[in-house]
C-alpha positions as CSV (number, residue, x, y, z in Angstrom):
1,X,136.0,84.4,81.6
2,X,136.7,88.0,82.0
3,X,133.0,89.7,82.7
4,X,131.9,90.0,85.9
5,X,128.3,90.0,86.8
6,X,125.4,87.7,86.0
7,X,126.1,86.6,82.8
8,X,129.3,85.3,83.4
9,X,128.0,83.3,86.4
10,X,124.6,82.0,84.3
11,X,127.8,81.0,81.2
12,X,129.0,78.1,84.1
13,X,126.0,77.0,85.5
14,X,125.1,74.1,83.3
15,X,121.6,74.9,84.4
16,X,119.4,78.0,83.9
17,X,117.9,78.8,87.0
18,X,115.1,81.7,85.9
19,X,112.6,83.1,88.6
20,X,109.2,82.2,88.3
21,X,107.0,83.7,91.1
22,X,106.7,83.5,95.1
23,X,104.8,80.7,96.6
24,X,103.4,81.2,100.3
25,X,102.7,78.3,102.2
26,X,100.2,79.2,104.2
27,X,98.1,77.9,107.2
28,X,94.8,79.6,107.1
29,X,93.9,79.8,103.3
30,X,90.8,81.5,103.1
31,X,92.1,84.7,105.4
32,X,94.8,84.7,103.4
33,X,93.4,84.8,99.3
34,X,91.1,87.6,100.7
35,X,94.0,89.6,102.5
36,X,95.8,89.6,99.2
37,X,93.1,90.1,96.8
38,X,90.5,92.4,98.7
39,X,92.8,94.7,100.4
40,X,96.6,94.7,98.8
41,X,94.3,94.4,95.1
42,X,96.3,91.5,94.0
43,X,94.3,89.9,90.7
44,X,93.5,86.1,90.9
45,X,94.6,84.4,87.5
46,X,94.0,81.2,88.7
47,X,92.6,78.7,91.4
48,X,92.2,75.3,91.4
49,X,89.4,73.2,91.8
50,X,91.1,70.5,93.2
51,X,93.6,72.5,96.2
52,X,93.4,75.0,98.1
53,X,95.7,77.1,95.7
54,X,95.7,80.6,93.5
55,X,98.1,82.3,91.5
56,X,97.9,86.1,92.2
57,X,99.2,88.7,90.2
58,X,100.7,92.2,90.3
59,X,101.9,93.1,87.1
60,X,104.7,90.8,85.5
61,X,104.7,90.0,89.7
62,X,103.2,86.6,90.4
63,X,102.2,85.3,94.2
64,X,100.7,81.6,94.6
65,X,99.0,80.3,97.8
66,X,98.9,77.1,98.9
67,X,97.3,75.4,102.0
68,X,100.5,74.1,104.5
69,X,98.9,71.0,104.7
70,X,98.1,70.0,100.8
71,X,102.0,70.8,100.5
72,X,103.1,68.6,103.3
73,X,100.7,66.0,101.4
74,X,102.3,65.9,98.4
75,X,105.8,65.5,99.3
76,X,104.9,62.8,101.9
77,X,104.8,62.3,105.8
78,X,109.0,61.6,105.5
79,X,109.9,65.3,104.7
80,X,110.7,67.6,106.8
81,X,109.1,70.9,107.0
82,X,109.1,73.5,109.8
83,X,106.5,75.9,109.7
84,X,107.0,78.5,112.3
85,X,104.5,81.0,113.2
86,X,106.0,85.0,112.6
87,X,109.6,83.1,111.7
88,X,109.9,86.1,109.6
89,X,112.6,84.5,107.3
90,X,111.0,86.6,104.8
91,X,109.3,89.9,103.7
92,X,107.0,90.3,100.9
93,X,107.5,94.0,99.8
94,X,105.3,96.1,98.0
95,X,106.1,99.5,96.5
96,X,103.0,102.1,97.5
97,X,103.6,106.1,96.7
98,X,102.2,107.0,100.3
99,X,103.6,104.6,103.1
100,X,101.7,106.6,105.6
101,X,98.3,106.5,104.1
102,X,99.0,103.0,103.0
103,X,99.8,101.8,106.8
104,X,96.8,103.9,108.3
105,X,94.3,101.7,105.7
106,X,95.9,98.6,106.5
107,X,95.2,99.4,110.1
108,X,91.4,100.5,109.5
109,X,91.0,96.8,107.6
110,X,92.3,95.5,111.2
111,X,95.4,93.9,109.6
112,X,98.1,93.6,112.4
113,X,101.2,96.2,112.4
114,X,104.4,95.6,113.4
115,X,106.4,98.6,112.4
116,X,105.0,102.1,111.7
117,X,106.4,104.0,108.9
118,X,110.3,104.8,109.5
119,X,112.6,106.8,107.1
120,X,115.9,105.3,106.3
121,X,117.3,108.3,105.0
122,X,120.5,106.9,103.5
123,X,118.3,104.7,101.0
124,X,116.0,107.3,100.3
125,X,113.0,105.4,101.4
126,X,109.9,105.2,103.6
127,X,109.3,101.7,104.9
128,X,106.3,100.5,107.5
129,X,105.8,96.5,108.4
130,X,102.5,94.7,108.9
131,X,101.5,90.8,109.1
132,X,99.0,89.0,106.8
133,X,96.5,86.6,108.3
134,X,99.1,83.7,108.9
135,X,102.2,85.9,110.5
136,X,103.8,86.5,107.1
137,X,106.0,90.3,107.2
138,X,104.7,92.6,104.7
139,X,107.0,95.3,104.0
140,X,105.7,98.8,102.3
141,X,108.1,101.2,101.1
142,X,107.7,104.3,99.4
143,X,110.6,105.1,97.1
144,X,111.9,108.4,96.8
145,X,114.8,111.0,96.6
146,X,115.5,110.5,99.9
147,X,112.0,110.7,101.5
148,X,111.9,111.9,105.1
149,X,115.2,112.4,105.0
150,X,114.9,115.4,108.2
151,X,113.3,113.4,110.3
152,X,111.9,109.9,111.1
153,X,108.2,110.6,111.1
């Protein structure tokens, strides 16, 4: 096959592989539905009566929670999980148009910082980092032509 890119790659997979949504495994529930809902403005679509579980939305974005344990539970006690605290394996990133008025609410809702906002001025962007209730790295950027780009303030 001559095209490069991903159609040629998804032509010999003989599976489709299409994203679906981001699923946070999460150790203190509760803390963690109302960090996404009442302060990043996520919308619950749906939450079951059964787990400790929510689907969370952001546009054509989708975000599920579900309690560490419940998870564990249902692969049984013979998988192997490792659930490290602040691993930060990975960032949830959100777009915001003022990364420095989006870092100074996050601190005035007492959610813990990590990074205040720094201009990478090669990409054109404005990024800060804070946690969520359970260690996760949350990334805001503000995208821009090359925001900052004179200094790193």
């Amino acid at each position: 096959m001559i095209n490069i890119g991903a159609r040629a790659i998804r032509d010999q997979q003989p599976v489709n592989f299409e994203f679906s949504y981001t699923r946070l495994l999460v150790e203190n529930y509760a803390a963690c539905r109302e960090f996404y809902t009442s302060v990043l403005g996520l919308e619950v679509t749906f939450t079951s009566e059964i787990d400790d579980y929510s689907e969370l939305t952001s546009d054509d974005i989708k975000l599920t929670l579900l309690s560490r344990d419940q998870f564990s539970g249902h692969f049984g006690s013979g998988t192997d999980f490792a659930f490290d605290h602040k691993s930060d394996s990975i960032a949830l990133s959100f777009c915001v148009s003022n990364v420095d008025e989006a870092y100074q609410y996050l601190k005035t809702k007492g959610v813990e910082t990590v990074s205040p906002p720094w201009n990478f001025a090669d990409w054109g962007v404005k990024s800060a980092l804070v946690r969520d209730p359970d260690g996760n790295l949350i990334e805001l950027t503000q995208m821009g032509d090359m925001v900052g780009a004179d200094s790193n303030g």
